[in-house]
PDB file as gemmi writes it, atoms N, CA and C in Angstrom:
CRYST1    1.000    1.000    1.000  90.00  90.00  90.00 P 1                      
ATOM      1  N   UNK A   1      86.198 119.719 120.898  1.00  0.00           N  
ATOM      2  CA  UNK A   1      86.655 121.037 121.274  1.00  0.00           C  
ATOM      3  C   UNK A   1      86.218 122.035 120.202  1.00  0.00           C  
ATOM      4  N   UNK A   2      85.881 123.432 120.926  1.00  0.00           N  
ATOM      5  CA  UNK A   2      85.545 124.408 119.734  1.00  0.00           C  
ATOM      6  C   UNK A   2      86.816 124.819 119.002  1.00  0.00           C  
ATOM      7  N   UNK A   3      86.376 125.709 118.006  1.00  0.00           N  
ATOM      8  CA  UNK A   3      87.883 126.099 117.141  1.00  0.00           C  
ATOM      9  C   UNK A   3      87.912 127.165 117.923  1.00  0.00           C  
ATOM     10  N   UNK A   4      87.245 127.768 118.992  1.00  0.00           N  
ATOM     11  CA  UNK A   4      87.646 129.273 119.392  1.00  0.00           C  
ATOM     12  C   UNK A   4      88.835 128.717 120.563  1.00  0.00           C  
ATOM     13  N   UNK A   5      88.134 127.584 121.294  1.00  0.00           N  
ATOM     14  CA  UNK A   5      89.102 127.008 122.893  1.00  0.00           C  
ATOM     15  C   UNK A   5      90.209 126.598 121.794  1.00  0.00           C  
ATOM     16  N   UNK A   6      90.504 126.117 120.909  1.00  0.00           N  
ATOM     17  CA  UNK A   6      91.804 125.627 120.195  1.00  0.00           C  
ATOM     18  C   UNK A   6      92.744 126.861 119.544  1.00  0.00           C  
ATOM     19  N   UNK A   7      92.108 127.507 119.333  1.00  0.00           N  
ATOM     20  CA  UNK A   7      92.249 129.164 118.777  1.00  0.00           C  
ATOM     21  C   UNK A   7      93.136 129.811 119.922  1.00  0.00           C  
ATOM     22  N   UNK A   8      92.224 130.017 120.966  1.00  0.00           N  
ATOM     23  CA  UNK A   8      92.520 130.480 122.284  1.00  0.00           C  
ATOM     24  C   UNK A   8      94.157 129.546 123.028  1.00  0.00           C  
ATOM     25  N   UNK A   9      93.725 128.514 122.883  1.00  0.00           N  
ATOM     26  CA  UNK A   9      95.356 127.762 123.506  1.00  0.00           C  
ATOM     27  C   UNK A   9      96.258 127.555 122.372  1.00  0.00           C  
ATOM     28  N   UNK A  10      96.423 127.665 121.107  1.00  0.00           N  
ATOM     29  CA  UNK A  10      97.478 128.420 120.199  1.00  0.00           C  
ATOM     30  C   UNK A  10      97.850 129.864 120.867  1.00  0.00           C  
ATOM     31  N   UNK A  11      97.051 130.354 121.021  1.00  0.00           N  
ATOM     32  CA  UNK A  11      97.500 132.198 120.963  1.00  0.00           C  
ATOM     33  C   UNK A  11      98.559 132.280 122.626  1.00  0.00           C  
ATOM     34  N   UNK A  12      98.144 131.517 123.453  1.00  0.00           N  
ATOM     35  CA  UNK A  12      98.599 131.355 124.710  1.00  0.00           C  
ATOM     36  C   UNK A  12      99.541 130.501 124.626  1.00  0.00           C  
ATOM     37  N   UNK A  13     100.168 129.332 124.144  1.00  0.00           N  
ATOM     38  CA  UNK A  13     101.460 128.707 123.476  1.00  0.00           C  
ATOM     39  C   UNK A  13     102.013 129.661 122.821  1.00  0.00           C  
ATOM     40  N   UNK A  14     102.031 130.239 122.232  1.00  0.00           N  
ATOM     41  CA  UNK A  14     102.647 131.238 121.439  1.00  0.00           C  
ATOM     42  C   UNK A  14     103.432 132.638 121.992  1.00  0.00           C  
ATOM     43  N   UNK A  15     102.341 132.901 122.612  1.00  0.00           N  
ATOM     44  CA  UNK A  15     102.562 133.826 123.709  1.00  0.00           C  
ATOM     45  C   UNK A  15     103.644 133.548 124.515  1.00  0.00           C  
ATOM     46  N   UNK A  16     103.526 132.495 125.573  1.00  0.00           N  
ATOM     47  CA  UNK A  16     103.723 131.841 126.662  1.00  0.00           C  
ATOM     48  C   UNK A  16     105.502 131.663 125.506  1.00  0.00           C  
ATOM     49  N   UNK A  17     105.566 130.660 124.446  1.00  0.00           N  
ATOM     50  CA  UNK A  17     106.668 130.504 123.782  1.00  0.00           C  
ATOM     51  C   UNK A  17     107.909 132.174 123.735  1.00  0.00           C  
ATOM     52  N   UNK A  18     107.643 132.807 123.359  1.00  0.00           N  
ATOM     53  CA  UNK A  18     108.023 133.830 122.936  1.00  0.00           C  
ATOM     54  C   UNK A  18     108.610 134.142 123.819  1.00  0.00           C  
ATOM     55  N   UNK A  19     108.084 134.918 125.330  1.00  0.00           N  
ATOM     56  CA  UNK A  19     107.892 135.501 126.492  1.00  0.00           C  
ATOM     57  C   UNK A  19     109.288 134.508 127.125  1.00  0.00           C  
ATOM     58  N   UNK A  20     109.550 132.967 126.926  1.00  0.00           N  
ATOM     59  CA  UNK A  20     110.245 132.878 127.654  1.00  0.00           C  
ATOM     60  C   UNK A  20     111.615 132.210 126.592  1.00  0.00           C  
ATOM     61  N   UNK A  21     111.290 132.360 125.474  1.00  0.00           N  
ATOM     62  CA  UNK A  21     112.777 132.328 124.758  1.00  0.00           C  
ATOM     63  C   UNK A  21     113.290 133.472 125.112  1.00  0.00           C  
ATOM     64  N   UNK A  22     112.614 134.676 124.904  1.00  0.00           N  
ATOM     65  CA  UNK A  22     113.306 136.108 124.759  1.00  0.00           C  
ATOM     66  C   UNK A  22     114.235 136.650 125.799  1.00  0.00           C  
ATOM     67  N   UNK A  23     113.931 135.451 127.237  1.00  0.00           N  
ATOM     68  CA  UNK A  23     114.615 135.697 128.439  1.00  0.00           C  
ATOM     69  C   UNK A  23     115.615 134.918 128.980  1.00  0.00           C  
ATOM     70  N   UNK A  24     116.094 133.797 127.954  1.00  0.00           N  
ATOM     71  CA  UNK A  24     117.203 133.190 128.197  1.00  0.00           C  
ATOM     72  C   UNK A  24     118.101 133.702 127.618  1.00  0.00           C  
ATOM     73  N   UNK A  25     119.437 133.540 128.743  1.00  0.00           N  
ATOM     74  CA  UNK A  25     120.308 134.092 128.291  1.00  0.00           C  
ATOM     75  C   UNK A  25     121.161 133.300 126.586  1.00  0.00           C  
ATOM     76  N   UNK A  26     122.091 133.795 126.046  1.00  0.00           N  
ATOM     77  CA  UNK A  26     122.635 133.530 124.999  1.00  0.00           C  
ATOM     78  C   UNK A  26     123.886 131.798 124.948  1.00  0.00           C  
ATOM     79  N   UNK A  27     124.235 131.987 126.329  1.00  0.00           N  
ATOM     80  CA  UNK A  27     124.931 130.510 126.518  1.00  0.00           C  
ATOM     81  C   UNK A  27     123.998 129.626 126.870  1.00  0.00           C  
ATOM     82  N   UNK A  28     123.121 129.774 127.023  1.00  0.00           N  
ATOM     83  CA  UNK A  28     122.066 128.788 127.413  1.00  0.00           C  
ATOM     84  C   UNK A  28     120.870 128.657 126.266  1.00  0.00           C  
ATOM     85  N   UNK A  29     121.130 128.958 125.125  1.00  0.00           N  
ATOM     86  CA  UNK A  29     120.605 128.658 123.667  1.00  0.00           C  
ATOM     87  C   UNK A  29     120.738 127.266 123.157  1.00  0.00           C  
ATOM     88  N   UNK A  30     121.968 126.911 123.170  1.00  0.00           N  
ATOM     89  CA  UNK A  30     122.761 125.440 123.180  1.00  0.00           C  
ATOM     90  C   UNK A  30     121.651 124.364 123.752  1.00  0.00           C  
ATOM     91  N   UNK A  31     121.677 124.377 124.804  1.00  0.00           N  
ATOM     92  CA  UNK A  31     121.072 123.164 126.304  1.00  0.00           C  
ATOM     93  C   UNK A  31     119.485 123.296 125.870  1.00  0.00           C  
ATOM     94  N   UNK A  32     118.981 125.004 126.350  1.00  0.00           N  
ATOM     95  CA  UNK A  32     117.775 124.557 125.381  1.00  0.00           C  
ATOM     96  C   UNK A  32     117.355 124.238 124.441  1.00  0.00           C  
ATOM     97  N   UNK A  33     118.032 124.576 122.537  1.00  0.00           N  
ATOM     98  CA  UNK A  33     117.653 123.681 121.873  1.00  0.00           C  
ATOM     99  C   UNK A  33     117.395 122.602 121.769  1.00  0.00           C  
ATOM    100  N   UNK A  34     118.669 121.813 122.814  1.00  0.00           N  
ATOM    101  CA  UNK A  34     118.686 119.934 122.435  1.00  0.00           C  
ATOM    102  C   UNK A  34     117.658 119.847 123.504  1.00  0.00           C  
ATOM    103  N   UNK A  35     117.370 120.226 124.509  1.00  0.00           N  
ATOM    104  CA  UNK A  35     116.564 119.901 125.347  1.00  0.00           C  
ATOM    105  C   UNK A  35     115.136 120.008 124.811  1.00  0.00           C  
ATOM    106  N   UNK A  36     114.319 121.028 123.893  1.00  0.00           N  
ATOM    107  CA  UNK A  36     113.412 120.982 123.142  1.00  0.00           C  
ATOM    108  C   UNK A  36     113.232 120.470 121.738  1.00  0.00           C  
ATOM    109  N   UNK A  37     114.127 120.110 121.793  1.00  0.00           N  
ATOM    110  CA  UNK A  37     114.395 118.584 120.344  1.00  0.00           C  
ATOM    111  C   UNK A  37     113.735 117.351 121.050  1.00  0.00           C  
ATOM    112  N   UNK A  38     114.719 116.941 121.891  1.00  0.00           N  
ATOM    113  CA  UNK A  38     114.045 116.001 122.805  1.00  0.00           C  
ATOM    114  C   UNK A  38     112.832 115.907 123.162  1.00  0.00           C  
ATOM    115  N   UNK A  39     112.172 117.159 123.330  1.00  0.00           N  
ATOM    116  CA  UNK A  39     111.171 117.150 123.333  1.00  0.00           C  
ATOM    117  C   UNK A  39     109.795 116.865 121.967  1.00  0.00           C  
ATOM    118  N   UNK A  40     110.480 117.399 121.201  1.00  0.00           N  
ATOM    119  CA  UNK A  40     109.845 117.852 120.377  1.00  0.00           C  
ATOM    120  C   UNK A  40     109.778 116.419 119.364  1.00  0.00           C  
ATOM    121  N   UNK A  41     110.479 115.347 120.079  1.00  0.00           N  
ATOM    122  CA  UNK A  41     110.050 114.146 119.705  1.00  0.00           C  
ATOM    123  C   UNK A  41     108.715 113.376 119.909  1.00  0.00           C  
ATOM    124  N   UNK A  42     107.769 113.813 120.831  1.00  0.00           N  
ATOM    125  CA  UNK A  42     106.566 113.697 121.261  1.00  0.00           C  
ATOM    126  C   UNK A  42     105.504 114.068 120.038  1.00  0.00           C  
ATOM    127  N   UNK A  43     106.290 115.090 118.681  1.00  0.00           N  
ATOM    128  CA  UNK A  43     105.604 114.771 117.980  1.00  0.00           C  
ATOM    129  C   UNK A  43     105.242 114.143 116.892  1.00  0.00           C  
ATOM    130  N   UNK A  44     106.494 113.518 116.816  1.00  0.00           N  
ATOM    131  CA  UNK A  44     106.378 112.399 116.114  1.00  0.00           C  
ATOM    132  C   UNK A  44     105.164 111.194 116.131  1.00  0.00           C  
ATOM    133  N   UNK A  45     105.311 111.012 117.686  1.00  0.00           N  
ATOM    134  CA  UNK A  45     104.449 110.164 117.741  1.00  0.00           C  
ATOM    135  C   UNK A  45     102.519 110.365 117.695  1.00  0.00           C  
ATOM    136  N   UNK A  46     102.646 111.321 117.960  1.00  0.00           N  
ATOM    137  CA  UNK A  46     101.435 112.375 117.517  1.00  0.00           C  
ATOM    138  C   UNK A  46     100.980 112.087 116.058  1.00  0.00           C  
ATOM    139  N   UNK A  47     101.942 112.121 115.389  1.00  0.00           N  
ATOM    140  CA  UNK A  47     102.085 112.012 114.023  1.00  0.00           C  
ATOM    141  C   UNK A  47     101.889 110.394 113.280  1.00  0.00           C  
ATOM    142  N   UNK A  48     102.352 109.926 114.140  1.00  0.00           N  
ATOM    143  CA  UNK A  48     102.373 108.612 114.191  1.00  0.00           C  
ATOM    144  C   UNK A  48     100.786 107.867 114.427  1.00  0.00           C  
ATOM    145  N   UNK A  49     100.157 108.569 115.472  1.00  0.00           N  
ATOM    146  CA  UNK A  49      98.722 107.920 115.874  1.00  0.00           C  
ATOM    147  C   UNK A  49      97.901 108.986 114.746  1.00  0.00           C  
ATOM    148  N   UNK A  50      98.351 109.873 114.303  1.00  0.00           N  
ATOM    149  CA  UNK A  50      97.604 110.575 113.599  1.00  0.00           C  
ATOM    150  C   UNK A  50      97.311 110.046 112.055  1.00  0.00           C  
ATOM    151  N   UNK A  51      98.044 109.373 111.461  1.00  0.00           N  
ATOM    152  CA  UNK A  51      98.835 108.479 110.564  1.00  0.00           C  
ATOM    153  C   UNK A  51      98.022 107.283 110.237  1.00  0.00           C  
ATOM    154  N   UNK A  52      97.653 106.483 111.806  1.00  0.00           N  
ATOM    155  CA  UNK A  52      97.552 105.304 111.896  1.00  0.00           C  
ATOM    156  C   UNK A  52      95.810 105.559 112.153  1.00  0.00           C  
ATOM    157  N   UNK A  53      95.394 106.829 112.075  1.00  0.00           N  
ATOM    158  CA  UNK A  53      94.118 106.780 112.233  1.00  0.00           C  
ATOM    159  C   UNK A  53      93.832 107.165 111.021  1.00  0.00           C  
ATOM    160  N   UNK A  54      94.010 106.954 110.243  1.00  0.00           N  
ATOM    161  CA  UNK A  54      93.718 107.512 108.884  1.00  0.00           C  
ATOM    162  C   UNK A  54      93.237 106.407 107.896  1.00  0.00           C  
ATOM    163  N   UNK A  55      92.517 105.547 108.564  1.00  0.00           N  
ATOM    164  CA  UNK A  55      92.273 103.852 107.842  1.00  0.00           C  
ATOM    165  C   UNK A  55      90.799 104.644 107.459  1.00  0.00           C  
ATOM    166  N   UNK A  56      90.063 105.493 108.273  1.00  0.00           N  
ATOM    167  CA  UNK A  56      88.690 105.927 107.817  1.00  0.00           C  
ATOM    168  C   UNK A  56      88.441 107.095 106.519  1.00  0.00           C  
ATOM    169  N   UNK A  57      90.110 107.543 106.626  1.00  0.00           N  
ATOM    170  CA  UNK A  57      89.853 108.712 105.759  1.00  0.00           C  
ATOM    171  C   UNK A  57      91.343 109.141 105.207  1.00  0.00           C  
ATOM    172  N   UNK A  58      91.959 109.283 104.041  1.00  0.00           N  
ATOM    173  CA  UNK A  58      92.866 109.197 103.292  1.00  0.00           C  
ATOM    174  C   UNK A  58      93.930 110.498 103.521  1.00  0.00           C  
ATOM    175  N   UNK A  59      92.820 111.651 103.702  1.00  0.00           N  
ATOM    176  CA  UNK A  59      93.169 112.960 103.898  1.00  0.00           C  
ATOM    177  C   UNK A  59      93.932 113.056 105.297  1.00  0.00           C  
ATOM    178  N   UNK A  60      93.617 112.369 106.332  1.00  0.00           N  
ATOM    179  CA  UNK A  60      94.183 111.658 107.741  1.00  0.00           C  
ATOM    180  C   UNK A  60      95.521 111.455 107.329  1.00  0.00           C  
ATOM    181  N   UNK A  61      95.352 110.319 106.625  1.00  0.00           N  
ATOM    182  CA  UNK A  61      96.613 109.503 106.572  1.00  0.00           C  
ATOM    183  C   UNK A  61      97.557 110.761 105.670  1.00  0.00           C  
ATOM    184  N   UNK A  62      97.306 111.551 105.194  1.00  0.00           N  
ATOM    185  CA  UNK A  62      98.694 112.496 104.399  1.00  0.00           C  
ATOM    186  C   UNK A  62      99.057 113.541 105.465  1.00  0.00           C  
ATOM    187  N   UNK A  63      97.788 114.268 106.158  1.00  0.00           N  
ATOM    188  CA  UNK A  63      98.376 115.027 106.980  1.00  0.00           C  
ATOM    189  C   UNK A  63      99.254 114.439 107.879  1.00  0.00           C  
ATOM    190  N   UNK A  64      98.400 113.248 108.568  1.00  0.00           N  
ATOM    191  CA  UNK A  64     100.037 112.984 109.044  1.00  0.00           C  
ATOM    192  C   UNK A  64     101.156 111.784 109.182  1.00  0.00           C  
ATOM    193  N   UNK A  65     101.412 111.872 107.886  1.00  0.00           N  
ATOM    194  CA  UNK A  65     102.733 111.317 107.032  1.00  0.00           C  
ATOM    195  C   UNK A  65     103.354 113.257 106.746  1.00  0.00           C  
ATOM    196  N   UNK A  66     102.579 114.240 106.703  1.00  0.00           N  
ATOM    197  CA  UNK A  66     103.338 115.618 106.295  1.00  0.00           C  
ATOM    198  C   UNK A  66     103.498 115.506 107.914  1.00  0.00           C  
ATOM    199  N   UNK A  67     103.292 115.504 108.781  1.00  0.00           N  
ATOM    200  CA  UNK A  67     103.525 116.021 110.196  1.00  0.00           C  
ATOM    201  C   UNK A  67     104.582 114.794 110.469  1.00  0.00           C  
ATOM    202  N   UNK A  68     104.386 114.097 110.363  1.00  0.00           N  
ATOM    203  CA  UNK A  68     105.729 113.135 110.713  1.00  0.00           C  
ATOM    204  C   UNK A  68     106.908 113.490 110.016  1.00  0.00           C  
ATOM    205  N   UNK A  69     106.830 113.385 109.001  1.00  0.00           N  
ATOM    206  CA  UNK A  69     107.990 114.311 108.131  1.00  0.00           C  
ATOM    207  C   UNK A  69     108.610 115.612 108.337  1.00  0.00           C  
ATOM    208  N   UNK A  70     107.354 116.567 108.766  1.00  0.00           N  
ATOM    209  CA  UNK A  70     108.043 117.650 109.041  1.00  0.00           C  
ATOM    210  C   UNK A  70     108.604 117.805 111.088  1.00  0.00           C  
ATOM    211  N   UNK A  71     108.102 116.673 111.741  1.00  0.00           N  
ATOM    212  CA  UNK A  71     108.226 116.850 112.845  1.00  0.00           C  
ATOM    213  C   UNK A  71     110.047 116.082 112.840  1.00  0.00           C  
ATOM    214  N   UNK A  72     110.029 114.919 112.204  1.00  0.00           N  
ATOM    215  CA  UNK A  72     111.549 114.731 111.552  1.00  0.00           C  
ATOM    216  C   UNK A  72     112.515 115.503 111.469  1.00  0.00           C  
ATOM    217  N   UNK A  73     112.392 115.901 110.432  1.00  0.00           N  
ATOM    218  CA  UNK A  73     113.193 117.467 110.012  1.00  0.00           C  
ATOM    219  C   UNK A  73     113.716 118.422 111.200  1.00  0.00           C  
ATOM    220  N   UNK A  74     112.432 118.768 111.817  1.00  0.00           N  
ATOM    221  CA  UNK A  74     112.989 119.444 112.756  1.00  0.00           C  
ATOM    222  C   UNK A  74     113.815 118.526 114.141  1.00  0.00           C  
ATOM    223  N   UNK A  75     113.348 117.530 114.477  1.00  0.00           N  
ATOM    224  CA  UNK A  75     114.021 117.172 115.725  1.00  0.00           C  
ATOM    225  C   UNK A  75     115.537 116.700 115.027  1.00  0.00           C  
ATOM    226  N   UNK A  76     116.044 116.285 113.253  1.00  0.00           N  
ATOM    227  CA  UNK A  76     117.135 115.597 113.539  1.00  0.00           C  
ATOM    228  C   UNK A  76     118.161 117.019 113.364  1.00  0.00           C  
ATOM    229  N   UNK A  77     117.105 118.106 112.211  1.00  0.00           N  
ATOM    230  CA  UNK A  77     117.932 119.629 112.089  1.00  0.00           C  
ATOM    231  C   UNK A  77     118.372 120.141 113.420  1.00  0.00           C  
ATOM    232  N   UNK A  78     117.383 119.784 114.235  1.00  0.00           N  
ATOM    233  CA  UNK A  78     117.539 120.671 115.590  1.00  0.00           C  
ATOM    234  C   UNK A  78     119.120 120.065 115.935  1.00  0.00           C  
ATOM    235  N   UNK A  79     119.065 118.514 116.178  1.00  0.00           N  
ATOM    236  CA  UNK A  79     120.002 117.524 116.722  1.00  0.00           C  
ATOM    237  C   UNK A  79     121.254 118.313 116.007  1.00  0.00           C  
ATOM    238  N   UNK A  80     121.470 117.821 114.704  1.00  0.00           N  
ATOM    239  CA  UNK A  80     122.794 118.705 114.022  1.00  0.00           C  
ATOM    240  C   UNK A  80     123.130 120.106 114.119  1.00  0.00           C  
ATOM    241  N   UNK A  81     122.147 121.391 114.259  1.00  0.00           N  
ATOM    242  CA  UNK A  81     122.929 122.156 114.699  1.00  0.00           C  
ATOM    243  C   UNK A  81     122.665 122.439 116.404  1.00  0.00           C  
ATOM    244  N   UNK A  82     122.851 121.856 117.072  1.00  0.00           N  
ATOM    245  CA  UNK A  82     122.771 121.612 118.359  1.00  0.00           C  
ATOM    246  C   UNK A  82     124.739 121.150 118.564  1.00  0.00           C  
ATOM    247  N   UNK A  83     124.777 119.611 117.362  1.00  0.00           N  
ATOM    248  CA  UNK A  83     126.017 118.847 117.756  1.00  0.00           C  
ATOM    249  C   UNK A  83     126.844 120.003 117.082  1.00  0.00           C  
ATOM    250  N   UNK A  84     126.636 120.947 116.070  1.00  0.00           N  
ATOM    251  CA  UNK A  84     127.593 121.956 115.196  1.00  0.00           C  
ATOM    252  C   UNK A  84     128.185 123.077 116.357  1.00  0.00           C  
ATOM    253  N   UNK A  85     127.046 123.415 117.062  1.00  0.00           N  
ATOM    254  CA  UNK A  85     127.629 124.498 118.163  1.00  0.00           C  
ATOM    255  C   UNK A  85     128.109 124.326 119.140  1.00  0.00           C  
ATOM    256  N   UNK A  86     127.961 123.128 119.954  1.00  0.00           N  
ATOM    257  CA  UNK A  86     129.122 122.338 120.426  1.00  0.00           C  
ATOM    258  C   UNK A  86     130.463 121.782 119.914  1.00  0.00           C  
ATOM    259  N   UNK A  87     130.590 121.205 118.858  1.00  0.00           N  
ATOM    260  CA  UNK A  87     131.881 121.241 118.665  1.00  0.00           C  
ATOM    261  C   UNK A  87     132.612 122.357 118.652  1.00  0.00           C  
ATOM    262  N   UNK A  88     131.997 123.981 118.340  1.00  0.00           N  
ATOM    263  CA  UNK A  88     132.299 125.114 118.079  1.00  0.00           C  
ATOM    264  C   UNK A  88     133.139 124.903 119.359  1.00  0.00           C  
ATOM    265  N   UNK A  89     132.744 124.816 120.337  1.00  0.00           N  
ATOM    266  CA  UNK A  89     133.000 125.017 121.701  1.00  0.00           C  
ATOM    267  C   UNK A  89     134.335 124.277 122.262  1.00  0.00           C  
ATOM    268  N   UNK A  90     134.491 123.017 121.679  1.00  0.00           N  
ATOM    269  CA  UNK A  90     135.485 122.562 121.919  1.00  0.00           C  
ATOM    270  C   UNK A  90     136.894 123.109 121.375  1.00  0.00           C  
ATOM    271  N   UNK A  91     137.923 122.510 122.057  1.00  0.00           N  
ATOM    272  CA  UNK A  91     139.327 123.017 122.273  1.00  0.00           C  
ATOM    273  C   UNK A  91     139.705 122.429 121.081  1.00  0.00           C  
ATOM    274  N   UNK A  92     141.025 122.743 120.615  1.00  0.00           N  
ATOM    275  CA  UNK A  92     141.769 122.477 119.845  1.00  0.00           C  
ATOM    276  C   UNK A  92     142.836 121.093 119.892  1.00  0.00           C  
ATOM    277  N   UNK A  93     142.245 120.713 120.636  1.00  0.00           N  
ATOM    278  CA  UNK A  93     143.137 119.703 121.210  1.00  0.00           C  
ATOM    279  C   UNK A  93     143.500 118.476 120.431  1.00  0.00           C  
ATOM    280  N   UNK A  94     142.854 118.138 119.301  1.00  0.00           N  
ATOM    281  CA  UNK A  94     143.337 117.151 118.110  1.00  0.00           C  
ATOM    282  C   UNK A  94     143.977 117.730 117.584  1.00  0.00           C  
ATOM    283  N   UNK A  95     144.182 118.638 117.252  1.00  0.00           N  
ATOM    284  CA  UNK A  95     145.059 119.616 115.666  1.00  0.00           C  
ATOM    285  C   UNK A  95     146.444 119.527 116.076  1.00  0.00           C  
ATOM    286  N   UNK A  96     147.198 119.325 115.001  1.00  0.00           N  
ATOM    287  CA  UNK A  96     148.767 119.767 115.599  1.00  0.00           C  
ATOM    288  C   UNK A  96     148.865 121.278 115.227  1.00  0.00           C  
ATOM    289  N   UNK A  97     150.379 121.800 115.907  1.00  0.00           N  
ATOM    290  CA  UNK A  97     150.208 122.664 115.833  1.00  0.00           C  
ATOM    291  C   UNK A  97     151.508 123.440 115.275  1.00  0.00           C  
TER     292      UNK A  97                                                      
END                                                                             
């Protein structure tokens, strides 16, 4: 692939990203985060074949051990404040009172 067609479908992910966070509503922030966590586990494994192809070339193997790491981060950060704003949500119903 050229760097312009890779260039070109960044700018249109990006785009395309933006355009439709900006239009969900605010209770529905919640569902989509965990739902694009979930997703966003796909790159792990990305990271993973990216990793494992790196037997020819060293520079391979760090980028992605950094992309696995940072794809980590985000899906378990996402996970915790995902589970933080839900509990927000819940009732009081353990506490005495």
């Amino acid at each position: 692939m050229t760097i312009m067609l890779l260039l070109f479908t960044f700018l249109i992910a990006v785009f395309l990203g933006v355009e439709l966070i900006t239009k969900v509503p605010s209770q529905l922030h919640t569902p989509l985060m965990s739902g694009s966590n979930a997703i966003s586990g796909i790159t792990i494994v990305g990271a993973l074949i990216a990793a494992g192809q790196g037997a020819s070339s060293w520079v391979l193997t760090i980028l992605g051990v950094l992309a696995m790491i940072c794809a980590t981060i985000n899906v378990v950060g996402g996970y915790l404040v995902t589970d933080r704003m839900l509990r927000m949500f819940k009732g009081k119903e353990g506490r005495k009172q």
